[in-house]
BALOBA-1460 file (C-alpha; in Angstrom, 3 decimals):
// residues 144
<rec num="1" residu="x" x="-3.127" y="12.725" z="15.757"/>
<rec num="2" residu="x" x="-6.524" y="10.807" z="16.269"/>
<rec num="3" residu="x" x="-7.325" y="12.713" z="19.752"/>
<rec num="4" residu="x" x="-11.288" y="12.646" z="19.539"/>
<rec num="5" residu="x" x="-11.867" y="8.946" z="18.018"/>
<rec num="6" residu="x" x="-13.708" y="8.496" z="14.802"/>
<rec num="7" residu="x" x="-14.901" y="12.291" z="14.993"/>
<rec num="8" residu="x" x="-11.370" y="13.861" z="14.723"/>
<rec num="9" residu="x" x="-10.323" y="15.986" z="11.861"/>
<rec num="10" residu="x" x="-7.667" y="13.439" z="10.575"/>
<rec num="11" residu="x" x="-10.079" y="10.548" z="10.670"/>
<rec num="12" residu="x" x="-13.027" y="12.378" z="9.268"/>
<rec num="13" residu="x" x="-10.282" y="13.653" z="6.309"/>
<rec num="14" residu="x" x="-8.989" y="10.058" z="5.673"/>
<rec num="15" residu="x" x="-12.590" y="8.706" z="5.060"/>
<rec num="16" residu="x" x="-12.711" y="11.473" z="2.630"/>
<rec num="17" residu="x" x="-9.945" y="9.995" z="0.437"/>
<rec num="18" residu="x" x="-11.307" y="7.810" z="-2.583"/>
<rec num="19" residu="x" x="-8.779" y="5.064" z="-3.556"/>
<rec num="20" residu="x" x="-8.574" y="4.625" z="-7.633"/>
<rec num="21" residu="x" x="-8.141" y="1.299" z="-9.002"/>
<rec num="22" residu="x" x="-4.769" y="0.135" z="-9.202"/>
<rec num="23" residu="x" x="-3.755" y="-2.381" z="-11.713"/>
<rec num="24" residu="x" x="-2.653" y="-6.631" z="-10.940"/>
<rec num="25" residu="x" x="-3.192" y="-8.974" z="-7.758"/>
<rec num="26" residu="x" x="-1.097" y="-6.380" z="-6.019"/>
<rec num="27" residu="x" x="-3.431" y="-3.399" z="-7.075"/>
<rec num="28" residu="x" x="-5.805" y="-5.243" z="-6.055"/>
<rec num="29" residu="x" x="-4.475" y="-6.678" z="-2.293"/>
<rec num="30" residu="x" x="-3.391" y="-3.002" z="-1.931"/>
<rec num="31" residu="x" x="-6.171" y="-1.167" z="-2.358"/>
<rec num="32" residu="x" x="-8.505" y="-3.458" z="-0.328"/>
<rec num="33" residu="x" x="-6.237" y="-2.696" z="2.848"/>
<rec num="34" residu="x" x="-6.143" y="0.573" z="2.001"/>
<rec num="35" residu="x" x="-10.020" y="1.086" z="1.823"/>
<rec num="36" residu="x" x="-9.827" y="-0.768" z="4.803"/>
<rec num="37" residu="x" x="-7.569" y="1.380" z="7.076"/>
<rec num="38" residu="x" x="-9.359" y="4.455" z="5.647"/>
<rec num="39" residu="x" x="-12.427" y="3.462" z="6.578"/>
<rec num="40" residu="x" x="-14.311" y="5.057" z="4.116"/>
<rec num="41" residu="x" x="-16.674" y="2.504" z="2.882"/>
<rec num="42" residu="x" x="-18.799" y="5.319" z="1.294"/>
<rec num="43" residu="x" x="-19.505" y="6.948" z="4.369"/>
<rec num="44" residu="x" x="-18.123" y="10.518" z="3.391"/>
<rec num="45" residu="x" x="-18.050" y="12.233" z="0.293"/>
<rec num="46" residu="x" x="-14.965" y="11.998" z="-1.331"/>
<rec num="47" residu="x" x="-12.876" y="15.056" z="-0.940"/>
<rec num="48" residu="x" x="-9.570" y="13.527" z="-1.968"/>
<rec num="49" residu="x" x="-8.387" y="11.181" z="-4.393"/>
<rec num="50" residu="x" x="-5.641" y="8.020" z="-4.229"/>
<rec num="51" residu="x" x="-3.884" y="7.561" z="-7.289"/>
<rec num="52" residu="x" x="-1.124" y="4.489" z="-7.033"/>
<rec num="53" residu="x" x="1.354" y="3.110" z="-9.084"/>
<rec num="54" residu="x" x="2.882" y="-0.498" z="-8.187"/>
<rec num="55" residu="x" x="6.393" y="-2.006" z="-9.046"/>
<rec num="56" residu="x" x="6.022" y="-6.032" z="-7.702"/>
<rec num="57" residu="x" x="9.091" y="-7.365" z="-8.447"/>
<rec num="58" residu="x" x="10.318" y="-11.294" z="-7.822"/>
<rec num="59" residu="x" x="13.887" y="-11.511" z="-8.139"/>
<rec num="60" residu="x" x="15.846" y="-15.096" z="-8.078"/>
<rec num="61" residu="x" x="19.498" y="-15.053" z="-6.297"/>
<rec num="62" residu="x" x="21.571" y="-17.278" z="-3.988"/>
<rec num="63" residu="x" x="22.545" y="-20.014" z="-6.451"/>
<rec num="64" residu="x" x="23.144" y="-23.379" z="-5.175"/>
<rec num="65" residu="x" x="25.902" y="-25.666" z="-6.255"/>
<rec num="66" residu="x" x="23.314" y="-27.463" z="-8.073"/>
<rec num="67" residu="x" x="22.630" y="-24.652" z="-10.205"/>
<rec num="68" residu="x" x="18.825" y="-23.832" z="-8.684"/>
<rec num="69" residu="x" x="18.054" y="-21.004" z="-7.292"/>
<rec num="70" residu="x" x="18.358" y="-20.568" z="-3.114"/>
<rec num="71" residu="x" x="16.225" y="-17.798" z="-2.487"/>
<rec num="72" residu="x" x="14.285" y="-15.343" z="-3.888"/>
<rec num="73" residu="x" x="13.664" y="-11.132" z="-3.062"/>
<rec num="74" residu="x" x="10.116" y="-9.819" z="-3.302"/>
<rec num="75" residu="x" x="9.868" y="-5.924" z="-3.813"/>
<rec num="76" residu="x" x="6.914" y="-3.698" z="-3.886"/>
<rec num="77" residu="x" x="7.024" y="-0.169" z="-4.737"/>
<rec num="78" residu="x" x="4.111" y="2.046" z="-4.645"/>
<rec num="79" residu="x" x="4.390" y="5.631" z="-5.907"/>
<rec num="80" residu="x" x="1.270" y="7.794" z="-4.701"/>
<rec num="81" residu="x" x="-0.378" y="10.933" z="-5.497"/>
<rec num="82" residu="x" x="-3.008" y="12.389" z="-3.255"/>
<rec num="83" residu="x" x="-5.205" y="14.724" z="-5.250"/>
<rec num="84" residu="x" x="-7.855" y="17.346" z="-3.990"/>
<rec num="85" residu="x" x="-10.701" y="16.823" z="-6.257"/>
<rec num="86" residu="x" x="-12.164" y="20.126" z="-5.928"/>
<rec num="87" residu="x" x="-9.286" y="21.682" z="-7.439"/>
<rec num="88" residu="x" x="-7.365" y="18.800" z="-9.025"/>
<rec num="89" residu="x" x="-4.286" y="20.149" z="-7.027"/>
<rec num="90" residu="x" x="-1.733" y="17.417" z="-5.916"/>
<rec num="91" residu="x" x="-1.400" y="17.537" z="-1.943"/>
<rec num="92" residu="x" x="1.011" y="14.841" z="-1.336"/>
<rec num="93" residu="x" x="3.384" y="13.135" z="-3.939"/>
<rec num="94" residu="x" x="5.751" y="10.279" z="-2.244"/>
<rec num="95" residu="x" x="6.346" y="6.842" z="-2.536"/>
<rec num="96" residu="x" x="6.318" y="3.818" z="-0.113"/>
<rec num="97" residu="x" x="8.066" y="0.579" z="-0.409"/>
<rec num="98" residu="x" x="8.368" y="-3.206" z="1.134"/>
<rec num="99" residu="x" x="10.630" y="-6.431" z="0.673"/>
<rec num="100" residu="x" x="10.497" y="-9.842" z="1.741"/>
<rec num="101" residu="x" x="12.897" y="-13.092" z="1.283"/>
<rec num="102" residu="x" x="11.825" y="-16.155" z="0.367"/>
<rec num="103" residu="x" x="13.698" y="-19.374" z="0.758"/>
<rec num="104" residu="x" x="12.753" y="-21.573" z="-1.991"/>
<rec num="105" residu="x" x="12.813" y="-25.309" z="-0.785"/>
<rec num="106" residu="x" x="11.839" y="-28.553" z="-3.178"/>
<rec num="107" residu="x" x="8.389" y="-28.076" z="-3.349"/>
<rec num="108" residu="x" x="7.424" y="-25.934" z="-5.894"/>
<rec num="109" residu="x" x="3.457" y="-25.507" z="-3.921"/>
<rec num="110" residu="x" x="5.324" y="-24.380" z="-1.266"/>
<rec num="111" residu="x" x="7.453" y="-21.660" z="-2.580"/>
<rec num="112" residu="x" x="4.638" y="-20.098" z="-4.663"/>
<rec num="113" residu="x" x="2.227" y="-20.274" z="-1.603"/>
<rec num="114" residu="x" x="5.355" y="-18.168" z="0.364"/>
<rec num="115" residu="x" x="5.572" y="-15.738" z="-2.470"/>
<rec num="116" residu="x" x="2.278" y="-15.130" z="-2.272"/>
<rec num="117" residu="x" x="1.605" y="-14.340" z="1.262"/>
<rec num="118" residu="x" x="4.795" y="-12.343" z="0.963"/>
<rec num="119" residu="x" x="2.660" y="-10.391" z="-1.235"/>
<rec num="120" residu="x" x="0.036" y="-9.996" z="1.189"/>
<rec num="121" residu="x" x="1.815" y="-9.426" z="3.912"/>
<rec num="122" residu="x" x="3.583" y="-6.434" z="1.795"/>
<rec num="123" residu="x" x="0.579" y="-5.027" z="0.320"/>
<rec num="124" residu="x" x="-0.785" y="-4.597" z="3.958"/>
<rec num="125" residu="x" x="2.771" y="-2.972" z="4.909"/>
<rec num="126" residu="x" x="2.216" y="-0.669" z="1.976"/>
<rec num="127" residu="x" x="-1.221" y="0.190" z="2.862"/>
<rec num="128" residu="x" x="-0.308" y="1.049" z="6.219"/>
<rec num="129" residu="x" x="2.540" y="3.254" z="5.101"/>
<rec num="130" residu="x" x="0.642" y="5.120" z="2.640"/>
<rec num="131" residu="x" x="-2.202" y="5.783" z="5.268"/>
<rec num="132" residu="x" x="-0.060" y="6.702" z="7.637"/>
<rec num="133" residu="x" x="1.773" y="9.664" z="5.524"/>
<rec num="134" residu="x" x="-1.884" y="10.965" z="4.279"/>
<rec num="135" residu="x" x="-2.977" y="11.070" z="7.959"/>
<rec num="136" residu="x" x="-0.036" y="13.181" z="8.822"/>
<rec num="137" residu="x" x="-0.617" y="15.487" z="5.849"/>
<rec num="138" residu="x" x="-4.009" y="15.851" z="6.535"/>
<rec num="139" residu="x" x="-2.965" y="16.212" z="10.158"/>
<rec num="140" residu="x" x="-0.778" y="18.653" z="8.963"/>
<rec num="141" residu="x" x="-3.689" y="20.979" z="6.630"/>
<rec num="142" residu="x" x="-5.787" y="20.774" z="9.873"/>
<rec num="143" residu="x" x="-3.652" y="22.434" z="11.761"/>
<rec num="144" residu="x" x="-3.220" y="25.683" z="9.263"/>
């Protein structure tokens, strides 16, 4: 899929996609890893357009005797369109996903410093996902 490095068809088409902002800490983590495995850094002219939606979800389960809560689900959901801009025509309309568990323990610090790098960790899982679908469609225009 990359055969010819940075020069390749797939690699020159992926720094052609320009992300749009996406909304929240989430938008945010997400789109910085995805500019970052595109590596488009305004080196190409944009031929392509990212448009995300995010679900981040925190859900509490696993009650304890005590009543408090055990453990806790993190879910991130992006659905994402990839748009030619020439022609405004939508190339590629999926969706990509990630979940985490948390144990939450007696320290309050340390449970919302886990839920956050579970956020990182699944905005970069995202990212990866997302790039990795728009490289095989692009892959997949390239070779018509």
């Amino acid at each position: 899929m990359y055969a010819g490095g940075g020069n390749a068809a797939v690699a020159r088409g992926l720094a052609g996609v320009q992300v749009s902002a996406i909304e929240g800490r989430a938008g945010w983590l997400v789109r910085n890893a995805l500019v970052d495995e595109l590596g488009m850094a305004g080196k190409a002219t944009p031929k392509y357009r990212l448009d995300i939606r995010l679900d981040d979800k925190l859900e509490s389960f696993a009650l304890l005797s005590d009543d408090t809560v055990g453990r806790e689900r993190r879910t991130l959901r992006a659905r994402y369109q990839l748009v030619d801009v020439g022609s405004g025509e939508i190339v590629l309309d999926a969706t990509a996903g990630s979940d985490a568990g948390i144990d939450v323990v007696s320290s309050d610090y340390a449970t919302i410093a886990a839920e956050q790098t579970a956020l990182e960790n699944m905005a970069k899982d995202v990212a990866n996902r997302i790039v990795t679908n728009v490289a095989l469609r692009l892959r997949g225009d390239t070779n018509q």
